[in-house]
C-alpha positions in Angstrom: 155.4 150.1 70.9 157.7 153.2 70.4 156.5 155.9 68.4 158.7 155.1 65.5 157.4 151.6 65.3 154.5 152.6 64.9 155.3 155.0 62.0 156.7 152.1 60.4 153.4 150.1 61.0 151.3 153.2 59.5 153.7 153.0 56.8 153.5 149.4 55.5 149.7 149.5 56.0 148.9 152.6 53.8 151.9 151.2 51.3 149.7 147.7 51.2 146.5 150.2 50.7 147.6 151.9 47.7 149.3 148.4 45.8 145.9 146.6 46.6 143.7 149.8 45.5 145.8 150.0 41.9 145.5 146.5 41.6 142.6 146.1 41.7 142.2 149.0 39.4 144.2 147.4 37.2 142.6 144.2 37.2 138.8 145.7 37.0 140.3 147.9 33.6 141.6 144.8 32.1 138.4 142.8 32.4 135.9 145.3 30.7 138.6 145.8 27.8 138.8 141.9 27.0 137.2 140.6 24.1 136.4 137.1 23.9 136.1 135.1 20.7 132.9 132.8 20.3 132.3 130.2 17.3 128.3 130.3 16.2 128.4 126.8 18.4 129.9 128.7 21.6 127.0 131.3 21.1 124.3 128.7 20.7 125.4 126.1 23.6 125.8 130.0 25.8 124.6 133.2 25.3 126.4 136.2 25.9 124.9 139.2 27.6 123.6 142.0 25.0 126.0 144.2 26.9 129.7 142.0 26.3 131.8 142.5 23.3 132.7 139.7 21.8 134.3 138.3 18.9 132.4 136.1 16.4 134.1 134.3 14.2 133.7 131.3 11.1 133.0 131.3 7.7 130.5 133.6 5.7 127.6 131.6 4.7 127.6 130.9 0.9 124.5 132.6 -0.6 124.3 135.2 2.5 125.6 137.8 2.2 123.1 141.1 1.5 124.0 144.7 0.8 122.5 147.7 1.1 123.1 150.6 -1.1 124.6 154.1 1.5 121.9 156.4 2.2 122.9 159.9 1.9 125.2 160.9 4.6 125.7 157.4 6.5 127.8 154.3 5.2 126.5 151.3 3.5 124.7 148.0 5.6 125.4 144.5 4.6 123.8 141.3 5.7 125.7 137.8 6.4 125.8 135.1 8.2 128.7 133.9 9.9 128.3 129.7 10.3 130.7 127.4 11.4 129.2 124.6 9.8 126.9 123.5 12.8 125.1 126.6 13.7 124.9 130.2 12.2 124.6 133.6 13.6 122.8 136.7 11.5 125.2 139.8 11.3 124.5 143.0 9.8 127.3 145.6 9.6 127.8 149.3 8.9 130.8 150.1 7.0 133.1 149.2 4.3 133.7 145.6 3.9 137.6 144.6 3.7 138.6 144.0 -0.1 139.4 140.2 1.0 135.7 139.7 2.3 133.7 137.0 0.3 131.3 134.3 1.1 132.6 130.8 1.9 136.0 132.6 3.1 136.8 132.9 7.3 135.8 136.2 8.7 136.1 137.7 12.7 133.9 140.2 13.7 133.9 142.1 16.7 130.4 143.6 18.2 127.7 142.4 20.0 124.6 140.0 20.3 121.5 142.0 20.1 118.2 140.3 22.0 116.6 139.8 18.6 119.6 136.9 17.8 121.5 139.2 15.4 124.9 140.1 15.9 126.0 143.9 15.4 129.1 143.6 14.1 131.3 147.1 14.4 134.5 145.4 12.9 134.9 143.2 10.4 138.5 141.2 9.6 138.8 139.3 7.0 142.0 136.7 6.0 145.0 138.0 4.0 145.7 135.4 1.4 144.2 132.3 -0.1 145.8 129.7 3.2 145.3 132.3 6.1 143.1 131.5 8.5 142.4 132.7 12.1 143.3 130.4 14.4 140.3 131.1 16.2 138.1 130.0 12.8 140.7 127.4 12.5 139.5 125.9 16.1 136.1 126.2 16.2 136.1 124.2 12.8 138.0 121.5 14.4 135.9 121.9 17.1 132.5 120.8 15.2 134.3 118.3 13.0 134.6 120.1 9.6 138.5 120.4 9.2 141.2 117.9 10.7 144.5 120.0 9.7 146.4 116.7 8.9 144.1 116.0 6.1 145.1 119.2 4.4 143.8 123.0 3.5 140.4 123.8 5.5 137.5 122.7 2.8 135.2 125.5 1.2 132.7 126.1 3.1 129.9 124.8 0.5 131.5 121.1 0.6 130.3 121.1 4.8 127.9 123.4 5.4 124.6 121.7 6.5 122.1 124.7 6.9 120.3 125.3 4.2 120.2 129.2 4.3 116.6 129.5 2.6 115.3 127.0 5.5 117.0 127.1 8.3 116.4 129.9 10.7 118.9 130.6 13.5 119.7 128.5 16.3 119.6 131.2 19.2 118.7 130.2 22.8 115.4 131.7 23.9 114.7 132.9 20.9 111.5 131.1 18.8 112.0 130.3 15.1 109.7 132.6 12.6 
C-alpha cells in the first residue's frame, strides 16, 4: 500500500472509533435516565432493584391515605397506597401533594422500591380533571380486569377494589407478611 492509502485507512478507522465511542456514550446516558412505569401487579409478578427509578402508577387506595404534620424545617410526609385493584404497594412521600390528589382518583409517582416493600415516592402527579386518566393507570386497569373502556368512564375505585386495607398486607416478593 502507498503511504496515502494508508492515511486514508488510519483515517476511516479512528473516524469509526470516535462514532462507536459517542454511541455508545449515548446509548449508556439514555438507559440510566429512563424511567419505566410499573402497575402494583408489574411490581408484584417482578421486583425492581432498590437502585431503578421507576414509575408507579394506579389508583390511591380509598381509606389510605395518612398525613403527617411538617416538622420544623422539613416538608410534610404522607402515607398511601397506590392499588390497581389486584395488588397494592405502600408509598410514603415528602412534599406537597398536588391540589388534585385524593383517594380513589389515578395517581403516578416516580421514586423507588425500598427493601422493606415501600415505595419512596419523590414525585407525585396527579390527573387534571374529573375524565383524565394516565394512560399508563388506564392500562394496567385493563390489564387486571377492572375497566373495559367500551363500557364507559373507569369505575371508582371503591366499586372494584378487593383488598381490604385494614387486612390485607402487601403483596411484595420476598417479603413476609406482619
Amino acid at each position: 500500500m502507498t503511504s496515502r492509502k494508508k492515511r486514508r485507512m488510519w483515517i476511516l478507522v479512528l473516524c469509526g472509533i470516535g462514532l462507536g465511542s459517542a454511541t455508545a456514550l449515548t446509548l449508556t446516558a439514555f438507559q440510566d435516565n429512563l424511567v419505566f412505569f410499573r402497575s402494583p401487579s408489574d411490581i408484584v409478578a417482578e421486583r425492581p432493584t432498590p437502585d431503578r427509578a421507576f414509575r408507579l402508577g394506579g389508583l390511591v387506595e380509598s381509606g389510605s391515605v395518612e398525613r403527617q404534620p411538617a416538622v420544623a424545617g422539613q416538608r410534610p410526609v404522607v402515607h398511601f397506597r397506590v392499588t390497581d385493584g389486584a395488588n397494592m404497594i405502600p408509598v410514603v412521600y415528602q412534599g406537597v401533594l398536588p391540589d388534585l390528589f385524593r383517594e380513589g382518583q389515578g395517581v403516578v409517582t416516580m421514586g423507588r422500591l425500598g427493601v422493606d416493600g415501600v415505595f419512596r415516592a419523590s414525585e407525585v402527579l396527579a390527573r387534571h380533571d374529573e375524565t383524565y386518566m394516565p394512560p399508563e393507570v388506564a392500562d394496567a386497569l385493563k390489564r387486571a380486569g377492572h375497566w373495559n373502556p367500551a363500557q364507559g368512564a373507569a369505575p371508582d375505585a371503591a366499586t372494584w377494589n378487593t383488598l381490604n386495607p385494614r387486612t390485607q398486607q402487601p403483596t411484595i416478593p420476598g417479603r413476609t407478611g406482619s
